[in-house]
C-alpha positions as CSV (number, residue, x, y, z in Angstrom):
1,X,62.4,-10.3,-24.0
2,X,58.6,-10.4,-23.8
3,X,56.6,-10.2,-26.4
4,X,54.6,-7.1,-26.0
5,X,52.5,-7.0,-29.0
6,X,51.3,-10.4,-28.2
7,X,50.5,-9.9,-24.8
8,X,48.7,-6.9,-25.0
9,X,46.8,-8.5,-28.2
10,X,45.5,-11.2,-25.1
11,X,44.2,-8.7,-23.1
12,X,43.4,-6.7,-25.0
13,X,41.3,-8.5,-27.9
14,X,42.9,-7.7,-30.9
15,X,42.2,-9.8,-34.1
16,X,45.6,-11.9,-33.3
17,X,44.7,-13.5,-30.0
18,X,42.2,-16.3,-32.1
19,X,45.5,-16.3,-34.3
20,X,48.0,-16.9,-31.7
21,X,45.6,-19.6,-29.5
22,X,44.9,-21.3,-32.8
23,X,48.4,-21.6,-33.2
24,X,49.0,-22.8,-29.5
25,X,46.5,-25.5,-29.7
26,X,48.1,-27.0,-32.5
27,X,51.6,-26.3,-33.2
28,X,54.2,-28.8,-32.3
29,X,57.9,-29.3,-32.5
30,X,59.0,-29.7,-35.8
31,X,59.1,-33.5,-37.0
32,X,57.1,-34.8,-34.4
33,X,53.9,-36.3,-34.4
34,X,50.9,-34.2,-34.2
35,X,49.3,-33.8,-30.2
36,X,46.8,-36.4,-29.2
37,X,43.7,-35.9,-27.9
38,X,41.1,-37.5,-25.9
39,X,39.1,-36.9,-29.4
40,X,41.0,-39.4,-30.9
41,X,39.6,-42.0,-28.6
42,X,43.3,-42.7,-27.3
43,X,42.3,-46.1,-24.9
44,X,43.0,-46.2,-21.4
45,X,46.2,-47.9,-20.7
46,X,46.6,-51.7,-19.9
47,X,46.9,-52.3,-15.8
48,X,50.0,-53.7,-14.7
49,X,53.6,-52.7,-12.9
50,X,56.0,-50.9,-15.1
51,X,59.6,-50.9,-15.9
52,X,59.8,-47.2,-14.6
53,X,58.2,-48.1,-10.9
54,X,62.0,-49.3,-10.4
55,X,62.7,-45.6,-10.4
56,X,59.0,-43.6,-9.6
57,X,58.3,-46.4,-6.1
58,X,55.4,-44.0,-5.4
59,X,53.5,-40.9,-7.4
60,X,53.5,-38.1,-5.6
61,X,51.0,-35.8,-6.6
62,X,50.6,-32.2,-5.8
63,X,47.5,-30.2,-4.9
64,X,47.0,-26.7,-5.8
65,X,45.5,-24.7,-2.7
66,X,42.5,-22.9,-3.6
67,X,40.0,-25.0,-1.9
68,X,40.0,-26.4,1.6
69,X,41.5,-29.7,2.0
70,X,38.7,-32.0,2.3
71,X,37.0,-31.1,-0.4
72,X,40.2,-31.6,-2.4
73,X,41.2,-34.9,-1.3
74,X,37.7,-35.7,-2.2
75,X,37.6,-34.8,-5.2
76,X,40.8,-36.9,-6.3
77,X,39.8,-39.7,-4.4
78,X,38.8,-42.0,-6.8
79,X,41.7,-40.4,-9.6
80,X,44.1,-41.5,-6.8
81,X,42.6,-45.0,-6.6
82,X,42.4,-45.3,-10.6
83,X,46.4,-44.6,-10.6
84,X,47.0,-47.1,-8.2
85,X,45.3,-50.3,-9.8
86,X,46.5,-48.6,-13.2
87,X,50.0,-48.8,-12.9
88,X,50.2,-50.7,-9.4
89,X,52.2,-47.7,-7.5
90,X,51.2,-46.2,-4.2
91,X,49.9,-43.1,-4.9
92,X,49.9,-40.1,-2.7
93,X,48.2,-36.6,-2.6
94,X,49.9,-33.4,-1.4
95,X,47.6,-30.7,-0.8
96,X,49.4,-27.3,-0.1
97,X,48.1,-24.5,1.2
98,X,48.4,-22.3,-1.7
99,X,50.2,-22.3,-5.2
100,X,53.5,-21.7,-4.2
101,X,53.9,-25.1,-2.2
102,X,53.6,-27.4,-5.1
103,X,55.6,-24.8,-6.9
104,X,58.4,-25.7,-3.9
105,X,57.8,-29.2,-4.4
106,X,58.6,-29.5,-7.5
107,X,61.8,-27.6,-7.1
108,X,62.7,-30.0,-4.1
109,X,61.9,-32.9,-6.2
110,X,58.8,-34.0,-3.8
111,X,56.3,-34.3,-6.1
112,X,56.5,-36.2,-9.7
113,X,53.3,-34.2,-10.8
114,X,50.9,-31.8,-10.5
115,X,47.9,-30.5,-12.6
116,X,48.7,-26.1,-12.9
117,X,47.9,-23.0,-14.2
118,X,49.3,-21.6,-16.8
119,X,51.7,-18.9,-14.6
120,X,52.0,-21.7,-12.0
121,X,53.9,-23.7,-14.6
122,X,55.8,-21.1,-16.0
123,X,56.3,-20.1,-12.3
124,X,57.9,-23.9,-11.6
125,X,59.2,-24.2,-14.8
126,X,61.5,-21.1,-14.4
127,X,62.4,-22.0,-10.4
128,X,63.5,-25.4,-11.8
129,X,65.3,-24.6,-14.5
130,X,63.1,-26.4,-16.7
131,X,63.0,-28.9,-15.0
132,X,59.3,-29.8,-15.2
133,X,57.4,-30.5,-19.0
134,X,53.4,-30.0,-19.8
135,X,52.0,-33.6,-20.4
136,X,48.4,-32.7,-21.2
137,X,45.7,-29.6,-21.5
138,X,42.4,-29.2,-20.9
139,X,40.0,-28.7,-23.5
140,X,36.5,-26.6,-22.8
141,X,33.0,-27.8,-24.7
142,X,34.2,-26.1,-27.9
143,X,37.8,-27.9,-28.2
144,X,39.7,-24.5,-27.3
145,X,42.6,-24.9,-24.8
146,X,41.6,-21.0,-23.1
147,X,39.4,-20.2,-20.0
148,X,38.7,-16.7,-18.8
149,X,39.5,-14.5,-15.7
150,X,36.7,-12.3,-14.6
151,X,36.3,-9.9,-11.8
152,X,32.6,-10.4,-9.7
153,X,30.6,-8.2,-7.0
154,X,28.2,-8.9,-5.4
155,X,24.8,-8.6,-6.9
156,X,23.5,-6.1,-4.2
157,X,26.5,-4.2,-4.2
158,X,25.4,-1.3,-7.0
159,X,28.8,-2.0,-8.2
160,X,27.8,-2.4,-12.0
161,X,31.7,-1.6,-14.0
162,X,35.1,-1.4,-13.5
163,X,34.6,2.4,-12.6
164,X,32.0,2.0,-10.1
165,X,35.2,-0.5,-8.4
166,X,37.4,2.7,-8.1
167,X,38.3,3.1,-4.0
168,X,36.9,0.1,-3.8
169,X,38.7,-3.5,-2.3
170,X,39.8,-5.8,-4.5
171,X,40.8,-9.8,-3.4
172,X,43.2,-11.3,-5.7
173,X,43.0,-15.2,-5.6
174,X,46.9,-16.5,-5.4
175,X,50.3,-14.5,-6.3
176,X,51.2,-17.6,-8.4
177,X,47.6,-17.8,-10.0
178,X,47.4,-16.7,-14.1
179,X,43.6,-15.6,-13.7
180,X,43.3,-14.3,-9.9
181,X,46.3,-12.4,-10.2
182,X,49.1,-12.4,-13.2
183,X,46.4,-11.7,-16.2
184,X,44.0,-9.7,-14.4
185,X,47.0,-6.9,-13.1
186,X,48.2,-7.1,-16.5
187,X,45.3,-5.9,-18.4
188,X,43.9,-3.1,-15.6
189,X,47.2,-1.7,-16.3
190,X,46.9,-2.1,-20.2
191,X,43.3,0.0,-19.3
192,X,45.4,2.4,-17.6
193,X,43.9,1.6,-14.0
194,X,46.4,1.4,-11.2
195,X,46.8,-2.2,-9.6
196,X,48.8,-1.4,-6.4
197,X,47.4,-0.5,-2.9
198,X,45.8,3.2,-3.4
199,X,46.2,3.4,-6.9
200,X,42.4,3.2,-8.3
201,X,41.4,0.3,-5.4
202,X,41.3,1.7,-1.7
203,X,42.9,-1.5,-0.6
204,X,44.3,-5.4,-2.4
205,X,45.6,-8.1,-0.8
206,X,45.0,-12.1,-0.8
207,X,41.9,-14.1,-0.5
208,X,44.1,-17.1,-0.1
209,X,43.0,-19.4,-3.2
210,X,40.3,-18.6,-5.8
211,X,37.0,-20.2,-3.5
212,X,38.1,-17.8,-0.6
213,X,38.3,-14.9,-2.4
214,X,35.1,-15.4,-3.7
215,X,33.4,-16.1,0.2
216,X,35.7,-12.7,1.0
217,X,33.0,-10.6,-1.4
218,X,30.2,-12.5,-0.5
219,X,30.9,-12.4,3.4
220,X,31.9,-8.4,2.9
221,X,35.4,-8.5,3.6
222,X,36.4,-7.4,-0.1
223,X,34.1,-5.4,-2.5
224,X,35.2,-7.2,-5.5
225,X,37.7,-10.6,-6.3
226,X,39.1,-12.1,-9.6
227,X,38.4,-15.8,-10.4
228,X,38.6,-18.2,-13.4
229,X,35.8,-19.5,-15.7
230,X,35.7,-21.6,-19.2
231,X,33.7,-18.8,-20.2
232,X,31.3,-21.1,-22.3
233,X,27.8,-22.9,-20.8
234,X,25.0,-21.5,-18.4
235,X,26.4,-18.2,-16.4
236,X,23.8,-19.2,-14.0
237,X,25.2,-22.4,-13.0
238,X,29.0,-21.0,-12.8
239,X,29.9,-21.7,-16.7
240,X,30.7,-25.4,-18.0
241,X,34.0,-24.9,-15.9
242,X,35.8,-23.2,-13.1
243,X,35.9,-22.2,-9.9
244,X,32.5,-20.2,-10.0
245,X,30.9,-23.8,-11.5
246,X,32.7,-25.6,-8.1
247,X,31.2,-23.4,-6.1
248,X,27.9,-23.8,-7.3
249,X,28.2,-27.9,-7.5
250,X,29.2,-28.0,-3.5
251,X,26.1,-25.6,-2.6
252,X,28.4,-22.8,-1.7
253,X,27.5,-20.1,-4.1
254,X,23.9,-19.1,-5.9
255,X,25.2,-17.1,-8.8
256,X,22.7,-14.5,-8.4
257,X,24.3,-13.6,-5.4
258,X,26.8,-12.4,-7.7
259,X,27.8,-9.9,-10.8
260,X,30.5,-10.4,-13.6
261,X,31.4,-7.0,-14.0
262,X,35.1,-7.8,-16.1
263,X,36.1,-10.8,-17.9
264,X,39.4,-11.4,-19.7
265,X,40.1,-11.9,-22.7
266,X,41.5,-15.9,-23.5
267,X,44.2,-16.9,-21.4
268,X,45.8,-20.4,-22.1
269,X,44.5,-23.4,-20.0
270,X,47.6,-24.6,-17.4
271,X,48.6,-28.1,-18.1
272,X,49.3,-31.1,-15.8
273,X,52.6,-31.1,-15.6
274,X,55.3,-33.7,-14.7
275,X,59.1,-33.3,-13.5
276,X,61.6,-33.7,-16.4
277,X,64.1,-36.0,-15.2
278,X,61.5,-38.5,-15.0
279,X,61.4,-41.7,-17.4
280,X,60.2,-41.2,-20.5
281,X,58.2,-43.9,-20.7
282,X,56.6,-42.8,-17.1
283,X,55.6,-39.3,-18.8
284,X,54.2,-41.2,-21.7
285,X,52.4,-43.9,-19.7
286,X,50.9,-40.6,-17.4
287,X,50.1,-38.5,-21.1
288,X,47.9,-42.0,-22.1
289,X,46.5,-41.5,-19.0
290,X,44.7,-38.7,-18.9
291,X,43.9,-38.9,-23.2
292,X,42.1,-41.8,-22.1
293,X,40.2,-40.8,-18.8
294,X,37.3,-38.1,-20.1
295,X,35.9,-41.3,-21.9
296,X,36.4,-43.8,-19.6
297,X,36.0,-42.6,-16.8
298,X,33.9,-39.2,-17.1
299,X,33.0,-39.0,-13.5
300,X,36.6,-38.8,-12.5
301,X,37.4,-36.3,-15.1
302,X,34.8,-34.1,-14.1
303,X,35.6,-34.0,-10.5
304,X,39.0,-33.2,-11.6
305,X,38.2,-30.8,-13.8
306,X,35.5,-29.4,-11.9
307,X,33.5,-29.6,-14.4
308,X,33.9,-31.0,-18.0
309,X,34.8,-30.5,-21.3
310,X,35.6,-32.4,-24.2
311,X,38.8,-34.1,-22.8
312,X,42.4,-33.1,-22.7
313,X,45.1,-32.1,-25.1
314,X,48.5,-33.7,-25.4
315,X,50.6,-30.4,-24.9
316,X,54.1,-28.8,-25.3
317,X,56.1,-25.6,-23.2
318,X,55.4,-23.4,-26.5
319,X,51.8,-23.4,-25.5
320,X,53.5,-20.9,-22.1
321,X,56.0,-19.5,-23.4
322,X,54.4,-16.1,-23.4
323,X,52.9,-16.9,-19.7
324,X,56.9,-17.9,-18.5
325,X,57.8,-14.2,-20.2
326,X,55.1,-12.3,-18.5
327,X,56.1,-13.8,-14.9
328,X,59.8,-12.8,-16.0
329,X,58.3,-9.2,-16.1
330,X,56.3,-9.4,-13.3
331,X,59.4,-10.5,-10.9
332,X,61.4,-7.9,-12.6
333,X,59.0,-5.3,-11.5
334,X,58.8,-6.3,-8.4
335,X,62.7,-6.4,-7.7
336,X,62.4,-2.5,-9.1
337,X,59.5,-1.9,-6.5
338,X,62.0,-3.4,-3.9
């Protein structure tokens, strides 16, 4: 059963969110070992073949959709490479064409891991069975494990609130995204604003990933889309994080083409997540990892992460638990819709 007083406290800003995301960031299971973080100057582990490679031959790594392929090959280029001479596996990149591929990957077992937003693991997590476990979390400038959806015009649009949106078209970013689409319908609804076709917006549908929803509202196709930010660093450059901040860094976007006219309240970073049923000693060799790689090698990290932060967070499914019951609500509306 979802926790309703929780959920509407995340959207909604009441006094427990910094309670509950406090709580998140460093709760673990009981009589284990607190979670590691790149803070703690974990090092980057030794290069070599391991034991596991005689079950994981090759990593197979999935790519979320939300940018067009190039760019994202490119940008895990040289993470791919680092794997490689790391642990002495082929590595290979899957890049689907939106969220619910890798979601399918994992499900069929094509894929050993994945980097995901918060619904898209709780999305997989539930298709599977559990049968995919958080490794690590990214944390923003300020150490917090949250980011931010927000909802942007254009800046010559004379769209300046949420009210000035109403019969007005709306892109979401992915069906399987937490900030362009699970969060955002979630708290119009909690405002009491209609999120279906006709209801408050004359018309929603799919920009396709988060970057094309965003060039639907600059290139006039939608009036307004919902996208994700870290919330902290220079608005004018896109924030510290996010898709905005990609944008920006690839010469796509000039943020004062644009207007923030919504922004959520914190939603829980999604995790890079790896299949269960994997060796243990694989999952801990991949946690190590990524501890170590903000340090040692920060231009990776930050092409990864586009943009940076203070490292990553070892993490655990309690930190999406509430994220795995909203998505149970969501599909059960939707089979009532049906």
């Amino acid at each position: 059963m979802i926790n309703r007083r929780y959920l509407g406290a995340l959207v909604l800003g009441a006094p427990v969110v910094a309670a509950s995301l406090a709580r998140a960031q460093t709760a673990a299971p009981a009589a284990q070992p607190a979670l590691r973080r790149t803070a703690d100057n974990i090092p980057m582990p030794a290069a070599g073949r391991r034991a596991w490679a005689d079950q994981v031959p090759a990593l197979r790594i999935g790519l979320l959709g939300g940018e067009n392929e190039a760019d994202r090959l490119g940008r895990f280029g040289a993470y791919q490479n680092l794997l490689q001479e790391t642990f002495q596996v082929p590595v290979r990149l899957f890049p689907a064409s939106d969220y619910s591929g890798v979601l399918q990957a994992f499900s069929a077992k094509q894929i050993e891991m994945s980097s995901l937003g918060a619904s898209g693991y709780a999305g997989a997590w539930l298709d599977t069975n559990g049968g995919i476990e958080p490794l690590v979390v990214p944390e923003e400038n300020d150490g917090s494990i949250a980011y931010h959806s927000v909802l942007v015009v254009r800046a010559d649009s004379g769209i300046a609130n949420l009210e000035a949106m109403r019969g007005k078209a709306l892109a979401w970013a992915d069906p399987n995204s937490t900030s362009g689409y699970l969060i955002p319908r979630f708290a119009l609804r909690r405002q009491g604003i209609g999120v279906e076709p006709g209801q408050y917006f004359s018309r929603t549908g799919f920009g396709g990933g988060h970057e094309q929803a965003v060039v639907a509202v600059l290139q006039r196709q939608y009036d307004g889309a919902v996208t994700w930010v870290s919330g902290q660093g220079d608005p004018a450059q896109g924030y510290s994080r996010g898709n905005l901040r990609a944008m920006v860094d690839k010469g796509m976007l000039n943020m004062a083409d644009l207007r923030v006219i919504w922004t959520s309240d914190p939603i829980p970073n999604g995790p890079t997540a790896a299949r269960s049923d994997l060796p243990a000693s694989f999952k801990e060799d991949m946690r190590l990892f990524h501890l170590a790689l903000p340090k040692s090698h920060p231009a990776i990290y930050e092409q990864v992460e586009r943009g940076g932060g203070t490292g990553y967070r070892e993490a655990n499914h309690a930190m999406f638990e509430m994220i795995v019951d909203l998505r149970r609500e969501e599909a059960a509306a939707r089979r009532r819709r049906s």
